[in-house]
Residue, then its C-alpha position, 0 to 999 in steps of 0.5 A: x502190224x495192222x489191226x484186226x477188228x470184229x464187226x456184226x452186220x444185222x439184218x431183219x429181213x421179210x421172214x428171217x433175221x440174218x447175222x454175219x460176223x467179219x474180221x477186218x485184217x489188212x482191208x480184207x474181209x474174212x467171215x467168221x460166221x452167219x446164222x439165221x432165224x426165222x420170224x413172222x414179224x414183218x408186214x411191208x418192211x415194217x415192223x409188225x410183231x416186235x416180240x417174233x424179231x426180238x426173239x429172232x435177234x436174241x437167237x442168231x446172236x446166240x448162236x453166234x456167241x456160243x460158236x464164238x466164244x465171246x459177247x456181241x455187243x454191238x452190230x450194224x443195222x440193215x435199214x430198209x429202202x423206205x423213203x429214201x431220199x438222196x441229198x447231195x450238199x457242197x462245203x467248202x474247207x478252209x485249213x486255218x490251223x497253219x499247217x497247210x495240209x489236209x488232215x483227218x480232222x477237216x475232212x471230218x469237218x467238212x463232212x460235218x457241215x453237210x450233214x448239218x445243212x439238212x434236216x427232214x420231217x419225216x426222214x432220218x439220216x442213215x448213211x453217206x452216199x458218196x464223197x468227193x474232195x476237190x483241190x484247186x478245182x481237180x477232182x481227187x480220186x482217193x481221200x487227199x490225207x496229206x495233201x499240201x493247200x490251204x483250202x478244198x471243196x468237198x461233195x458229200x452224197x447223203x442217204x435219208x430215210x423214213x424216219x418212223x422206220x429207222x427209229x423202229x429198228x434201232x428200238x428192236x435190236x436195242x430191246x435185244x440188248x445189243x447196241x447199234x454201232x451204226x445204220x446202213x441202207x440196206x440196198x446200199x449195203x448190196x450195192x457195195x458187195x454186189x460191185x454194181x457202185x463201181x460198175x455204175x461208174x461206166x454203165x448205170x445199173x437197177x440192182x434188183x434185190x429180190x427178197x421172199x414179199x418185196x423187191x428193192x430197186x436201186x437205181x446207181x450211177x456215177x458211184x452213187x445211190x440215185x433213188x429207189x423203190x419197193x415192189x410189193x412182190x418178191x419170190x414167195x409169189x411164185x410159189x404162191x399157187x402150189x403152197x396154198x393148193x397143197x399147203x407146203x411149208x416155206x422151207x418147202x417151197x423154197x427147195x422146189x424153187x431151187x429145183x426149178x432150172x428150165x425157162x421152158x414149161x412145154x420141155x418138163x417131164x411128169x417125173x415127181x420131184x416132191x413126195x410129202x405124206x401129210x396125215x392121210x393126204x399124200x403130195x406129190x408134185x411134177x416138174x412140169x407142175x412145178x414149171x406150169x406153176x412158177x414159170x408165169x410168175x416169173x414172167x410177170x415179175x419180170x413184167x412189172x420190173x420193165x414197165x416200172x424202169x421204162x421211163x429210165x431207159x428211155x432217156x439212161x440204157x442201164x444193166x440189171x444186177x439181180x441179188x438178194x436171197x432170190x438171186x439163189x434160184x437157178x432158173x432165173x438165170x436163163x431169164x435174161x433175154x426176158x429183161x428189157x435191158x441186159x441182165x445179170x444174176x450176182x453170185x456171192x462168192x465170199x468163203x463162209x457166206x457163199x449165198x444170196x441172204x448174205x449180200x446186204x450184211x456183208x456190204x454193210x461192213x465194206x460200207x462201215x470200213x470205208x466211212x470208219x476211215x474218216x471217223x477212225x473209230x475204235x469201237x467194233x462189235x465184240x467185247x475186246x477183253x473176251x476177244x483177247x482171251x480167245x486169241x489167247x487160248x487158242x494161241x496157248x492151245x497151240x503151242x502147248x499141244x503137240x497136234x497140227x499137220x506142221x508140228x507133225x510133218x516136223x516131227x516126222x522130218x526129225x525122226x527120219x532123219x535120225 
């Protein structure tokens, strides 16, 4: 029977933590749970407040604990695309034990020796890009275990990252008394749910993940990372007028952004769509001061996308993949003529996590699973002892009760029968 393992996927986000639990069962991903928690303690992706993150941190994984019933101990960590620097480093792999056939331990050993070959200042390995084995000079389209030669060649895509940043990270989430069961780039992350690695095998992607004060682009191609950036603008700003004029909350505005479903602004009524009574003031605002507001910002957001891909589709005609939080808000959808490539809106459509915030976690732990095939590692996010007890119980509920629609359809077919 094969193994069901719990993983913990962890980012710290622009204005909120975000926590999804998976169990992995068969290479399939079945989400246990996610939360959420606020927190004002990032300023351009870095960390601005240790104290509100930490507390964030100690928060969704309480939460999630108690829904549980068992100790996350250990999670994976979302690293933002600060500095990243794509590294790509060629070995060479001799099988000189005489057993003439490619094992896990030489792949682990050619994988090894890339990462040993480079070392940067001021970036910090975060995660593999991408691999590729060649035996007698052929490409291998999967990872030849088992495969009879004497010797292969391996191409190993690495990820480097600031390291100031990641060193960071790691402290905060350690300081909430959890473990760092590994460190993954968080566009990287969205690129492995999102698809867009293995669509940009075809057709190179910019996968745009649109985050509340800053949007990551992502430039993939051939099945691998080729470099990003960060665009110190994300779906806050359009909302940025209104929030000020009427000081709307953030959960405010994000509803009336949800509500915004027509490019056009000269088409929307005066019908109010908010009311909020605040001491002696009352606000209400329209759709069309709501479209009149927003609208341009888009636009101009859109702008300064095309002007900073230009160059690359001068030489490259790629796609836009949009993802991220931001992705959720349903006027941006009849944007894409507005795009100086074709574009598209990703929708997540995992059960349990069906929504934009989710991407980067639940990318995290495709990454982690497809890695841990190499590194056959045995640790996962949970205590195990607490894990089995809660099988456990939930196995010996089960049986000793007399509830469940199969036990009662049973019963109902016995006594019908008599």
């Amino acid at each position: 029977m094969a193994k069901k393992s719990v993983y913990a996927a962890l980012e710290i986000s622009d204005r909120e933590v975000r926590l999804v639990v998976s169990e992995i069962f068969n290479d399939r991903s079945n989400i246990l749970r996610v939360e959420r928690a606020g927190h004002n303690g990032i300023k351009g992706s870095k960390i601005s407040d240790e104290k509100e993150v930490v507390k964030a941190i100690e928060q969704v994984v309480k939460q999630a604990q108690i829904a549980l019933g068992y100790r996350i101990e250990r999670v994976l960590l979302a690293i933002p695309a600060l500095a990243v620097r794509p590294v790509n480093n060629k070995v060479h792999v001799e099988i000189e034990d005489g057993t003439h056939t490619i094992r896990r331990f030489h792949l682990q050993q050619g994988l090894k020796s890339a990462m040993a070959n480079q070392t940067f200042e001021n970036e910090e390995f975060v995660n593999v890009n991408r691999i590729e084995c060649f035996v007698d000079g052929i490409r291998q389209d999967r990872i030849p275990l088992g495969m009879d030669t004497d010797e292969f060649d391996m191409e190993v895509d690495l990820l480097y990252a600031d390291k100031e940043t990641v060193y960071s990270y790691v402290a905060t989430v350690e300081k909430a008394g959890l473990q760092v069961l590994d460190i993954i780039l968080d566009i990287y992350g969205a690129a492995k749910e999102t698809g867009a690695l293995f669509q940009s095998e075809q057709t190179p992607v910019v996968l745009v993940d649109l985050e509340a004060d800053h949007t990551t682009l992502a430039f993939l191609n051939h099945n691998r990372l080729g470099f990003s950036t960060i665009l110190e603008k994300g779906y806050a700003s359009f909302i940025a007028s209104l929030q000020e004029e009427y000081g709307l909350s953030e959960a405010s505005s994000w509803r009336l952004l949800e509500n915004l479903f027509d490019e056009r602004e000269m088409d929307a009524d005066d019908v109010v769509i908010y009311i909020e009574q605040k001491d002696d003031q009352r606000i209400e605002i329209s759709r069309r001061q709501l479209a009149e507001a927003v609208l341009p910002k888009i636009r101009g957001w859109i702008a300064d996308l095309n002007a900073g891909c230009a160059g690359i589709l001068e030489s490259t005609p790629f796609t836009y993949l949009i993802t991220g939080q931001g992705s959720s808000i349903p006027v941006l959808k009849q944007f894409d003529k507005a795009f100086n490539a074709p574009a598209n809106v990703y929708s997540v459509t995992a059960i349990g996590a069906r929504n934009g915030a989710f991407v980067v976690p639940l990318g995290m732990i495709y990454a982690w699973d497809d890695i841990n095939k190499l590194d056959n590692k045995d640790q996962t996010s949970v205590n195990n002892n607490e894990l089995e007890e809660s099988i456990e119980s939930i196995t010996r509920y089960a049986k000793d009760q007399e509830g469940g629609f199969t036990r009662k359809l049973k019963k109902a077919m016995l006594s019908s029968k008599e």
